[in-house]
Legacy VTK file of the C-alpha trace (Angstrom):
# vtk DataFile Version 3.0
C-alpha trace
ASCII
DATASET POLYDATA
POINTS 99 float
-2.413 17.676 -5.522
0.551 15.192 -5.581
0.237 11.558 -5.763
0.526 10.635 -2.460
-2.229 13.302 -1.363
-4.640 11.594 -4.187
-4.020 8.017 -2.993
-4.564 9.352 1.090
-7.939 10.739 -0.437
-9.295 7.656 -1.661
-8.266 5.455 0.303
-9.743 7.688 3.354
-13.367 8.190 1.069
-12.640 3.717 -0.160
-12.578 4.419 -3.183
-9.171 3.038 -4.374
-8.873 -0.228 -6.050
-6.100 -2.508 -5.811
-4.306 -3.178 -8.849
-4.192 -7.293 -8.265
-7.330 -7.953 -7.406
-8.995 -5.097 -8.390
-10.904 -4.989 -5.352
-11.775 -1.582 -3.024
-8.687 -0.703 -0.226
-11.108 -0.442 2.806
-9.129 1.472 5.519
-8.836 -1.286 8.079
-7.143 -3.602 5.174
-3.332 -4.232 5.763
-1.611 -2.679 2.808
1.861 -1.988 1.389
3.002 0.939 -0.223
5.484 1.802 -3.002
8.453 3.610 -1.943
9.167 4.955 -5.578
4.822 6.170 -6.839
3.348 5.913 -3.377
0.519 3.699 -4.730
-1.176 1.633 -2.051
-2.301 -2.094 -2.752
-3.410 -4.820 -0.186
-0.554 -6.613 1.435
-1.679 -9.641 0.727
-2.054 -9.064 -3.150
1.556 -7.758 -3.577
2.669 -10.655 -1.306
1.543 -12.934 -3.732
2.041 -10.310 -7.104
6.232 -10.360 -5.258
6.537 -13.632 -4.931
4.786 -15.018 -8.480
6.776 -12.323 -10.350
10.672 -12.925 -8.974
13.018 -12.453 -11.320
16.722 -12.485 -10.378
15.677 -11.842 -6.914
13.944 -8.954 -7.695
10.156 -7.849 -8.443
8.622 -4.893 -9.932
5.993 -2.682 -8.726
2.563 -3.110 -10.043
1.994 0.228 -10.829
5.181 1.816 -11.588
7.528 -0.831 -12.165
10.324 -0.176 -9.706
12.193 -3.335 -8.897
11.747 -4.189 -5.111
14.181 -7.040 -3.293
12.218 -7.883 -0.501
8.532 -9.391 -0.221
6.500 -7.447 1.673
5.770 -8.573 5.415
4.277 -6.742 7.614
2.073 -4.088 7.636
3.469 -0.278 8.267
1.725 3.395 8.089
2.488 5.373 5.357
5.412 6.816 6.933
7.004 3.219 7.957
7.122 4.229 11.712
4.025 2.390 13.094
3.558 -1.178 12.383
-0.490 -2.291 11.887
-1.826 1.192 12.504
-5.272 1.722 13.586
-7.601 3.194 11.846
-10.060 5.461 13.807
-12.965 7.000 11.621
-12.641 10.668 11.680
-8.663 10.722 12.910
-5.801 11.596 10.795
-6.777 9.379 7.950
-6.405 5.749 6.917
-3.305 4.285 6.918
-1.114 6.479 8.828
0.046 7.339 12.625
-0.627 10.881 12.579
3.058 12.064 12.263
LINES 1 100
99 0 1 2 3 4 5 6 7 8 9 10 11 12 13 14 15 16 17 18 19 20 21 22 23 24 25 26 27 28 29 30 31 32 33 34 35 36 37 38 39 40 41 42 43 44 45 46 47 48 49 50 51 52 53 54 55 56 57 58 59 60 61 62 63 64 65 66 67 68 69 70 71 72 73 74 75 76 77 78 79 80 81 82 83 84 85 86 87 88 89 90 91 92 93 94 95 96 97 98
C-alpha cells in the first residue's frame, strides 16, 4: 500500500490526525495536501504552520519537510481539479472528485 492509499484510508475511516493540531481530519474538513509525501493536514493548520514558519519566502512541510512558496488558499481534491469537493458518505472517498 503506498502512502497516498494509507492517508485516503484514514482519512475515509477519520482516523488521521493532523500534525498541527493534532486533532482527527473529519472528511468534510477543508484540507491541503503535500505535493512531495501526500500527507493531508487541515487547511487552516498549515495556513497558519506556512505563514508562522516563513523563511526566505519559503516554508517547509510539516511532515516531510519540502519547502513550499505559496500559503495555502483554497481548498482542492486530492487531484487539484475540483475546488471544495463534497464529500458524500459511501462515494469515491473523502477528499477527492472521483477522477
Amino acid at each position: 500500500m503506498t502512502q497516498r492509499e494509507r492517508l485516503s484510508e484514514q482519512l475515509d475511516k477519520g482516523t488521521l490526525e493532523c500534525l498541527v493540531c493534532c486533532e482527527r481530519v473529519k472528511q468534510i474538513d477543508p484540507v491541503w495536501y503535500c505535493n512531495n509525501c501526500h500527507h493531508v493536514l487541515h487547511l487552516r493548520c498549515i495556513r497558519k504552520w506556512a505563514m508562522s514558519s516563513m523563511v526566505e519566502s519559503k516554508w517547509r512541510c510539516p511532515a516531510c519537510q519540502n519547502t513550499n512558496q505559496d500559503i495555502p488558499a483554497e481548498y482542492r481534491c486530492m487531484c487539484g481539479a475540483v475546488r471544495n469537493p463534497e464529500y458524500q458518505r459511501g462515494s469515491n472517498g473523502a477528499h477527492t472528485c472521483g477522477r
